[in-house]
N, C-alpha and C positions, 0 to 999 in steps of 0.2 A: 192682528191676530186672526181674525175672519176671514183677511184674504189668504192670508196662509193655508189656512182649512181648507180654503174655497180650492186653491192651488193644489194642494196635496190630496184632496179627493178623487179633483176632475185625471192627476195625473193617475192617480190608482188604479180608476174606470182606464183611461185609455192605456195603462200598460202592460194589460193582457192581452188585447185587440192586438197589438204591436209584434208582441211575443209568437203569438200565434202567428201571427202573417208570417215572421220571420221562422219561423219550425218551419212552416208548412213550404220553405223557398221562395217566399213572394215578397216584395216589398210596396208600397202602397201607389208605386207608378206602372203596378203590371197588372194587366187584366189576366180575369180567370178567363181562360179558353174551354170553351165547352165543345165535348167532341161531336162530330154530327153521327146520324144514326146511319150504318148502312144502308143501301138505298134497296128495295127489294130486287129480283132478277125477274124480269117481264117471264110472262108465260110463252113468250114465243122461244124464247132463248133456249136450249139443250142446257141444263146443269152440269158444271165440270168437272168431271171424273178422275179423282184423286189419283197420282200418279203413284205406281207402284215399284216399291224400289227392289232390285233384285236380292233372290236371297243366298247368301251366306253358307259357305260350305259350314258344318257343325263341326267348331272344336273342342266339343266334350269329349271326355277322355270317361271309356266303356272298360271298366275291368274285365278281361275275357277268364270267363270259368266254364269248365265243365258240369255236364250236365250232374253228374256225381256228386261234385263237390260242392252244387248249390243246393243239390236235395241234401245235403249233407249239414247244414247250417242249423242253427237252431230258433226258430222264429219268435221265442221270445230272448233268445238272448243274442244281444248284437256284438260280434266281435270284430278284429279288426279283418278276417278274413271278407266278411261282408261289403258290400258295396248296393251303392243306392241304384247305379248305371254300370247293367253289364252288357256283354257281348257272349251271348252260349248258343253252341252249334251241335247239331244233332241232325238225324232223317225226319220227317215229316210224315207222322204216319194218321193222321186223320184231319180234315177241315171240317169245321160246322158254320153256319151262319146263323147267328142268334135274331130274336124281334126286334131288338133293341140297334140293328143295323152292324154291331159288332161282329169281324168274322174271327174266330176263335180257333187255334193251330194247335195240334198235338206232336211235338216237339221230344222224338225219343233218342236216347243213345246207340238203337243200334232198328233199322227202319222192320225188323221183323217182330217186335213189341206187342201183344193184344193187350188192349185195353189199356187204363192210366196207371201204370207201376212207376208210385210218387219216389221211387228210389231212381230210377231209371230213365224218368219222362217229367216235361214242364210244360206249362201253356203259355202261350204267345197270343197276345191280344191283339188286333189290327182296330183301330177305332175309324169312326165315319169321316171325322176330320184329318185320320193319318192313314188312308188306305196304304194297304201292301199288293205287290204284288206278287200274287203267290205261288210257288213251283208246284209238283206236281206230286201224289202221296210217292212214298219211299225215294224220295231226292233228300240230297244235303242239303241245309240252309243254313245262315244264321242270322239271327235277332238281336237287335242291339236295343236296349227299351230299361226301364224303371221295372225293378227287380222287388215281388209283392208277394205277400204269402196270402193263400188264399183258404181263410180257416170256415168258409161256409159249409156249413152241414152236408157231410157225405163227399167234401173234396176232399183239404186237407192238404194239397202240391204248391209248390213254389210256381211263380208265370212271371212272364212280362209279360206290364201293362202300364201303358199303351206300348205295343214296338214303335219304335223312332226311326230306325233303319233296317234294312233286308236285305242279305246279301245272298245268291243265290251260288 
């Protein structure tokens, strides 16, 4: 009876060890392979310069509205006329270049416009990571960019921002 014991212990102890080796994929005639450490890159050597894969025409699809019909929107209420990416085309009647490296477009419906007439006119963001290149005041344009209403004190207009594309 003792040896039984003896028996059914030592098997208890070792058949979890067992279990385990066998989860883990191994069985008790396989060595653990231990990976070696990358080896460092001597200082003489130039480090290499990740290759850069070319980019990808864009095929997001830009709802095209007018300039009207997006001041026309109502920016707390989202309906299906709405769209996150548009395409709106109008004359260019002012550039400014912000601190913030942002150059900022006045984007009106008809290129003789003074001032921001939020019924009439939108703003176009160019950010530092997505320059535009920009035409010249009273030309056509259009912007195709993330369509944002901008409720900071004393605007109140619909913009893209950032533009994503420019067509001249």
């Amino acid at each position: 009876m003792k040896r039984l014991i003896t028996n059914l212990s030592v098997a208890l102890l070792i058949l979890p060890l067992s279990w385990a080796a066998l989860w883990a994929g191994q069985t008790r005639s396989q060595k653990t392979v231990t990976a070696k450490r990358p080896e460092p890159i001597p200082a003489s050597k130039p480090a290499e310069i990740a290759i850069k894969t070319p980019e990808l025409p864009s095929k997001r699809l830009y709802s095209e509205m007018t300039i009207s019909e997006l001041s026309a929107q109502d920016p707390n209420r989202w309906t299906e006329n709405m769209a996150t990416h548009a395409a709106v085309s109008g004359f260019v009647t002012l550039i400014t270049k912000a601190e913030d490296g942002d150059t900022n477009v006045r984007i009106c419906e008809n290129p003789k416009v003074e001032g921001m007439d939020r019924t009439r006119c939108v703003a176009a963001t160019c950010i530092p990571k997505m320059p535009c290149d920009l035409p010249q005041i009273g030309k056509p344009i259009t912007v195709k960019g993330i369509t944002r209403y901008d409720a900071a004190v004393g605007n109140h207009w619909w913009e893209i921002n950032p533009v994503e594309m420019l067509d001249k």
